[in-house]
N, C-alpha and C positions, 0 to 999 in steps of 0.2 A: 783627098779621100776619093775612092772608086765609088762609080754611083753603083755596085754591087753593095758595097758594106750597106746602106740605110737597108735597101732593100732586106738584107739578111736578119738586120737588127728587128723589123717588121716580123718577117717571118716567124723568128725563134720570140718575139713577145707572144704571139700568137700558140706558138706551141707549150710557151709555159705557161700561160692559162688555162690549156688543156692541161695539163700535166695538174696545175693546183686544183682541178676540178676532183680530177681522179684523185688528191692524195684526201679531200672532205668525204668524197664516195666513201676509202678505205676508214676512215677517222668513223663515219657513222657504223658501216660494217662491224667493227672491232668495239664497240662504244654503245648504240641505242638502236641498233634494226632490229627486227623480232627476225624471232632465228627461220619463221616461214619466210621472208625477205631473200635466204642464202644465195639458190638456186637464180633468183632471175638477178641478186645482184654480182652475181658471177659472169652472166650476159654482158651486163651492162658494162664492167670493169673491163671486158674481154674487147669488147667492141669499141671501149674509148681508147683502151692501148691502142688496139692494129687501127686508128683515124690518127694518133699520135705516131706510129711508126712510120705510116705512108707521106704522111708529112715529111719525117724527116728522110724519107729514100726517095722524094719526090729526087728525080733529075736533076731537074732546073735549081732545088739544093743544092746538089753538085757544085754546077757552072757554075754559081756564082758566086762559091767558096772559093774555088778556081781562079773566078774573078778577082777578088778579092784580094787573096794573096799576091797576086803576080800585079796589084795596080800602086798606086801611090803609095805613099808612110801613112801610118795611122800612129795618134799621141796612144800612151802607156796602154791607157783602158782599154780605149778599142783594138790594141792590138794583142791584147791578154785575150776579150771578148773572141775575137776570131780566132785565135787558139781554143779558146774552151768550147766554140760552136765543131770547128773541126774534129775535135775529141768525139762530141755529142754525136755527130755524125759519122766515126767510124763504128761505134759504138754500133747503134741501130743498121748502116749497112751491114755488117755481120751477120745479120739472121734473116732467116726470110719472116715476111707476113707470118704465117699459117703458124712459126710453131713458137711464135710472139704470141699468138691470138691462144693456141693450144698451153705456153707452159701459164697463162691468166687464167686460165679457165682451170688448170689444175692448182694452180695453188688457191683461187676460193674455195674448192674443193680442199684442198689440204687444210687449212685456218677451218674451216669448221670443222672437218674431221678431228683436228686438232684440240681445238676446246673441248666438243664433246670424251673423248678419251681420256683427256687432260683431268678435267675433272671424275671420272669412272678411274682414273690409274691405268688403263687397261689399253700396251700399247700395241696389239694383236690389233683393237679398233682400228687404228690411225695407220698402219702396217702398209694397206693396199694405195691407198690416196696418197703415202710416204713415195711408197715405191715409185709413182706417177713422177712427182713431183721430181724425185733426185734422178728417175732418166730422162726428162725434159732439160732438167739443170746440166746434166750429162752432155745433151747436145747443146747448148748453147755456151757451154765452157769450150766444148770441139772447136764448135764453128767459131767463136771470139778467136780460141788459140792459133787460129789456121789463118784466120786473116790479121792476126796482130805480130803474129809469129814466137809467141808464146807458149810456153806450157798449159794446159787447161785449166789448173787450178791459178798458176799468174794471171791468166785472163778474165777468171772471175774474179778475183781478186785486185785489178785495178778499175772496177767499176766502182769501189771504195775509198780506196789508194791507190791515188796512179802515178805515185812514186817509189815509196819503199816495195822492195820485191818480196817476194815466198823466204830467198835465200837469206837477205838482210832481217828478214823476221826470224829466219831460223840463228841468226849469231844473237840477237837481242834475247831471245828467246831462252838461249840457250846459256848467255851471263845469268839471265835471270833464275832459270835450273839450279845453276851454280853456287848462288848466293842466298837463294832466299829458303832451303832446307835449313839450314845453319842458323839463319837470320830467325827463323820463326820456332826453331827450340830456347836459342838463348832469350828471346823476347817472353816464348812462358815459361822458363824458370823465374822470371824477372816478376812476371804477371804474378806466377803462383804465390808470392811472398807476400801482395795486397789482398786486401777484404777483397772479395768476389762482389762485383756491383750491384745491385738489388735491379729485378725488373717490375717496374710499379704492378701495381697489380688492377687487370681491367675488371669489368668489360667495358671497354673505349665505343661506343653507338659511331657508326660510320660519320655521319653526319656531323660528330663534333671535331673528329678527325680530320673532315674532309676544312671544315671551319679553323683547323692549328694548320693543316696547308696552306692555305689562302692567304693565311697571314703571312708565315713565312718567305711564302716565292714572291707577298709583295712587298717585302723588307728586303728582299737580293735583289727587288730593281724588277718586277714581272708588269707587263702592262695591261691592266684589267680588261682595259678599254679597248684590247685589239689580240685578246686568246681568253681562254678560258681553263680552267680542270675538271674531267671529267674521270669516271669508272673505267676499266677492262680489267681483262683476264691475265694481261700482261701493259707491265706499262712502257707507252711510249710518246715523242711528240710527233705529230705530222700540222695539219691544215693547210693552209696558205698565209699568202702576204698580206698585213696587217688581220690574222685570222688563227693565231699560233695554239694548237688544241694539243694540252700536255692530260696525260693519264695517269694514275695510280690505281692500288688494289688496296682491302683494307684487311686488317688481321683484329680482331675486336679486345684478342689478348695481348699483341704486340705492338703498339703506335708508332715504335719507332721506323720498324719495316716501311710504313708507309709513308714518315716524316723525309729519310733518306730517299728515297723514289723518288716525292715531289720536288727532292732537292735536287736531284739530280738532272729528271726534265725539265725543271728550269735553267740551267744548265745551258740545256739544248736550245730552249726558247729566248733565252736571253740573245743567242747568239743569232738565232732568226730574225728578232725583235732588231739586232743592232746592224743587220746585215745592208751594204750601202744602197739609200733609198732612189739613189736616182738610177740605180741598174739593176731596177728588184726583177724587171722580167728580161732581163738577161742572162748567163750563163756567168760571166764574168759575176756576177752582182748573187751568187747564191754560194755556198758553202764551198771551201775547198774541196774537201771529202772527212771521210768517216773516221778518222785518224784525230784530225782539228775540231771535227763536230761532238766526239767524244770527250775529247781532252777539254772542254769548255763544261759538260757536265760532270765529270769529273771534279775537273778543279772547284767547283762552286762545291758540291754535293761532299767529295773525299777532301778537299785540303782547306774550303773555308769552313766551311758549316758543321763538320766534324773539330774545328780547331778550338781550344782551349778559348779561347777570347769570345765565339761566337758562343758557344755554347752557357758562358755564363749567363750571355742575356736570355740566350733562349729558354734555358729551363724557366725563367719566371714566367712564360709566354705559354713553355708546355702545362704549369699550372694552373694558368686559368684560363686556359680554352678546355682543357679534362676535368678539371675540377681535381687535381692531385695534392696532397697533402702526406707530409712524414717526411723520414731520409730518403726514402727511394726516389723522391722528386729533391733532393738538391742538386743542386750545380754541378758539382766534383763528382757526387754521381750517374748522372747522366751523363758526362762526359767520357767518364771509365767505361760506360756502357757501348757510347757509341764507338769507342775505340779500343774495344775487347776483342783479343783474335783467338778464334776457337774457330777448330775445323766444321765447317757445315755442310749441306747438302745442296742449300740453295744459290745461286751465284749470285742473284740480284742483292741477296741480304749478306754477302760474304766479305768480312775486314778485307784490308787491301794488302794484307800480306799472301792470305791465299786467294786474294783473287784472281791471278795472274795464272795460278794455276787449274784455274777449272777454263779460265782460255783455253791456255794451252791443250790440255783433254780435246775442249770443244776441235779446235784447230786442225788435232793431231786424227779427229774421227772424220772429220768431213773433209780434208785430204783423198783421207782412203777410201771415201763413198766417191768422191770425184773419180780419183783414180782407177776406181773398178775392184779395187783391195779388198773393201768390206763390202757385204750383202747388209742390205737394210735389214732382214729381220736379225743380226747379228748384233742391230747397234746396241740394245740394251745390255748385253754381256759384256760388250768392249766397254761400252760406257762405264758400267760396277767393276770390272777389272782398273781401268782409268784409274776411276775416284780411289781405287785402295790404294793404288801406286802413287799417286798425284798428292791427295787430301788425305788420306790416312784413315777413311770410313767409305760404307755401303752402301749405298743407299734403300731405306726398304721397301720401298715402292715405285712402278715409273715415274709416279708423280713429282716423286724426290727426285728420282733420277734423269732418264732421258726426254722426258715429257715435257718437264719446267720451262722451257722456251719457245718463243714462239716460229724463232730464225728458220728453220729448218721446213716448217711446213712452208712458210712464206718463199720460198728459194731462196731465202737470203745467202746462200756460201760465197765465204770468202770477206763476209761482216766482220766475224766472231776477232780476229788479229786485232782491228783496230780499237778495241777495247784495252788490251794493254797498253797498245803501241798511246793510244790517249791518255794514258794512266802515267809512262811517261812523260808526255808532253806536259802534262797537267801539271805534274814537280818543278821543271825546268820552268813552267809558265810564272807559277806561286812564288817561286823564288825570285826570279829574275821583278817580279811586281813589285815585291817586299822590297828588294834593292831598290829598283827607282822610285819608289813613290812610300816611305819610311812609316807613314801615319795609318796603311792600312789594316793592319792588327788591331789598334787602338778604335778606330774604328768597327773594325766587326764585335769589339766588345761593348760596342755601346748601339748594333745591330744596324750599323748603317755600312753598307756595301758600298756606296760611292765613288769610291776611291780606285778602288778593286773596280767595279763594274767599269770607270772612267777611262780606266787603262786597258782592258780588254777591249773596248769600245777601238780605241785607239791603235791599239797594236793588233787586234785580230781582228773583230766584229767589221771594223767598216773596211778592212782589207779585201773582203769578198771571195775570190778566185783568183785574183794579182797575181798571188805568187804560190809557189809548190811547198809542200809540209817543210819539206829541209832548209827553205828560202827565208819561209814565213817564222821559222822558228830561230834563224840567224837573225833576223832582223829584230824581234823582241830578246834573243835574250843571249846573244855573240855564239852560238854553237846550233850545229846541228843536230839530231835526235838520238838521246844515248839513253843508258839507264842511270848513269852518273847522280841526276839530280833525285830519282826517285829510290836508289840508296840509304843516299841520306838523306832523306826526307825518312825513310824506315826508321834510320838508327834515330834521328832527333829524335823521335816521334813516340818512341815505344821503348827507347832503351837510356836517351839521356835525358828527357825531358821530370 
C-alpha cells in the first residue's frame, strides 16, 4: 500500500462528517425549524457545501489520488474505495466554488418556496425561485457534461446512477410503455368482478398513526436505538451514521397513505442501518446509488409489506393501535386495499402498476427543462397534458399535480429514473430471496422479517459501493437489470394470485 492511500482514507473520513453534518442541517430544515429559521439556514447549508467542495478540489486531493493509483496493489476494498474517491472527485472538480455555493443557496430558497405554494396550490408562487433553481441546475449539468463528456442530462443523472445511462433507461422504459397499458386494463376487468375493498373509516389522531408506525418499521428490523420517525411535508430518509431519521406525513382519513411511507423509508434506513460498519466514512462503505437505494425501499414497502402473508398479521396490529373494529379492518380486506390499482394523482400513494408511469411523466419533463425544451412556467400544462396521456386523469389542482414533490425545488434532476429502475430491482431482489432462503413468506406471515432482512444484509446492505448496479445485482440474483422479474411479479400478483 502507497502511503498516499491512508492519507486519503483520512481525508475523505473528514469530509464525510462534513457532509453527515450537512445532511442533520437539511433533516431539521425539512422536519422542526421554525420557518423564521429559512433565510440564515440557507447561509449556513451554503457555507458548509463550498468548506466541503474546497476540500474536495483542494490540489493535494489530486496528487495523491495520482499517488495512489499509480503505487502498489490495494486488497478488494480499498481498491473499490479509490475508485469511489476518484468518482467523488471528479464530481466536485466539475464546478467551480461560487455556483456550488449559488445553486445551495437557491435551492433553500426553492424548499421553502416550495412548501409554502405547495400547500396554497398556487404554482405562480413557487414559479420565480423554480426558475432560479432549474438555471443553476442548467449549469451544473453543462459543466458536469463538458468534463465527463456526456450529455447534460447523463451528467446529472449519474450523480444517482453511474451506470445505467439516459439511453438504457429509454429501452426499459420503453418495454415498460409496452406492457403495462394492456397489463393494467386486463388487471381491472379482473378487479372489477370483486367487492370494492372498504376504507375504514377515520379520523386516525396523528399520533396514533405515528404509534402503528413505530411498530411496524420495528417489526422490518428498524433500530430505535440509532434513527428515529419524524413529520414533513414530504417524506424522506436522510441523517447520518448510527443516526438514520426516516419521515412521513399524515392524512387523518387515510392511515394507509401513511403506513406505506413508513414502509417504505424503512426501506431506505434498513439499508443505511446495514451498510458495512467498518467503512461507514468512506465512500466505498455508503450506498451504491439511487437505483439500489430505492430498490431496498421498495422491496420491503411494495413486495413485503403489501404481500398477502405480511398483511395478515398486520391488520391485527392495524386494529389495535386505531382502535378499528367491523369488515373494513379484516385481513383480506386490507390487503385488497393495499393492492387496489386505480389511477391517482399522487405518486407517493400510487399501486405499482401506475407507478412507473407518473416516473416516467416526471423523467420525460425534467429532460426537457435540462434540455432548454420546456419553460418553467409551462411545466403545469405539460404536467396535466402528461397525467391524461400517461394515467388517464387531470389533475385539479397544482397540488395534485406538479406541486406534490419536493425533487424539483431541491435540484434533484435526474433522481426521478431510479425510482422505477428500483422498482425493478426490487422484483428481481424478492424473488431471487424467495428462491434462496424458502421460509421467508412463512415468516413475514407471522411478521418477522428475519429472514428477508438476513439476506439483504448479506447480498446488499453490507456490499456497500463494491460493486456497480448490474454487478451487485448478478451476484444476488444470476442476471443483470431487466423488467423480466417485475412482469411477473405484475401478473402473480394482480392477475393469478
Amino acid at each position: 500500500m502507497t502511503s498516499a492511500y491512508p492519507h486519503l482514507e483520512r481525508r475523505f473520513a473528514h469530509i464525510r462528517a462534513l457532509d453527515q453534518a450537512h445532511g442533520l442541517l437539511h433533516w431539521d430544515r425539512e422536519t422542526i425549524m421554525p420557518p423564521g429559521g429559512a433565510a440564515a439556514r440557507g447561509e449556513q447549508l451554503a457555507a458548509l457545501e463550498r468548506v466541503i467542495h474546497e476540500k474536495m478540489t483542494d490540489s493535494a486531493l489530486g496528487d495523491l489520488l495520482d499517488e495512489a493509483e499509480g503505487g502498489a496493489n490495494l486488497d478488494l476494498w480499498r481498491a473499490a474505495n479509490l475508485q469511489r474517491m476518484r468518482r467523488a472527485w471528479r464530481h466536485a472538480n466539475a464546478l467551480e466554488a461560487e455556483l456550488v455555493e449559488a445553486q445551495s443557496r437557491a435551492i433553500s430558497a426553492g424548499v421553502g418556496a416550495w412548501m409554502e405554494a405547495r400547500s396554497a396550490s398556487d404554482f405562480t408562487a413557487f414559479l420565480p425561485a423554480f426558475e432560479e433553481v432549474v438555471r443553476l441546475s442548467c449549469d451544473v449539468a453543462v459543466a458536469k457534461g463538458e468534463a465527463f463528456g456526456k450529455s447534460p442530462y447523463d451528467a446529472l443523472l449519474e450523480s444517482y446512477e453511474d451506470e445505467v445511462t439516459a439511453e438504457e433507461i429509454d429501452t426499459l422504459f420503453g418495454r415498460l410503455a409496452a406492457v403495462l397499458p394492456n397489463l393494467r386494463d386486463r388487471i381491472l376487468e379482473a378487479q372489477a368482478v370483486r367487492p370494492e375493498p372498504q376504507l375504514p373509516e377515520g379520523p386516525f389522531p396523528a399520533e396514533r398513526q405515528q404509534a402503528l408506525g413505530e411498530r411496524l418499521m420495528t417489526l422490518a428490523g428498524f433500530d430505535t436505538t440509532c434513527g428515529r420517525l419524524d413529520v414533513s411535508a414530504h417524506p424522506f430518509t436522510g441523517g447520518a451514521t448510527g443516526d438514520v431519521r426516516i419521515t412521513t406525513r399524515f392524512d387523518e382519513y387515510d392511515f394507509t397513505s401513511s403506513v406505506m411511507a413508513v414502509m417504505h423509508e424503512t426501506g431506505h434506513a434498513l439499508y443505511e442501518q446495514g451498510l458495512p460498519a467498518d467503512w461507514a466514512f468512506q465512500p466505498v462503505g455508503q450506498a451504491v446509488n439511487m437505483t439500489v437505494h430505492e430498490s431496498q425501499s421498495l422491496l420491503i414497502e411494495m413486495q413485503a409489506s403489501r404481500s398477502p402473508e405480511f398483511h395478515g398479521h398486520a391488520a391485527a396490529i392495524m386494529r389495535e393501535e386505531l382502535g378499528g373494529s367491523g369488515d373494513a379492518w379484516d385481513a383480506e380486506n386490507l390487503y385488497r386495499l393495499a393492492i387496489r390499482v386505480a389511477p391517482g394523482y399522487i405518486r407517493v400513494d400510487a399501486d405499482e402498476v401506475h407507478y412507473p408511469l407518473h416516473i416516467m411523466l416526471r423523467t420525460r419533463l425534467e429532460r426537457a427543462l435540462i434540455a432548454g425544451d420546456l419553460a418553467c412556467a409551462d411545466v403545469p400544462g405539460a404536467w396535466n397534458d402528461g397525467m391524461a396521456e400517461l394515467v388517464g386523469i387531470v389533475p385539479e389542482n397544482d397540488a395534485q399535480g406538479c406541486l406534490q414533490d419536493i425533487h424539483w425545488s431541491a435540484g434533484l434532476f435526474g433522481y426521478f429514473p431510479t425510482y422505477s429502475l428500483g422498482a425493478l430491482a426490487a422484483a428481481q431482489l424478492f424473488r431471487a430471496a424467495n428462491e434462496q432462503v424458502p421460509g421467508i413468506r412463512p415468516s413475514l406471515a407471522r411478521g418477522d422479517f428475519t429472514p428477508l432482512l438476513g439476506w439483504l444484509r448479506e447480498k446488499i446492505h453490507s456490499q456497500g459501493s463494491l460493486m456497480s448496479t448490474h454487478a451487485l445485482l448478478r451476484e444476488a440474483t444470476g442476471e443483470g437489470l431487466s423488467t423480466a422479474a417485475f412482469e411477473a411479479h405484475l401478473q402473480q400478483r394482480y392477475l393469478e394470485a
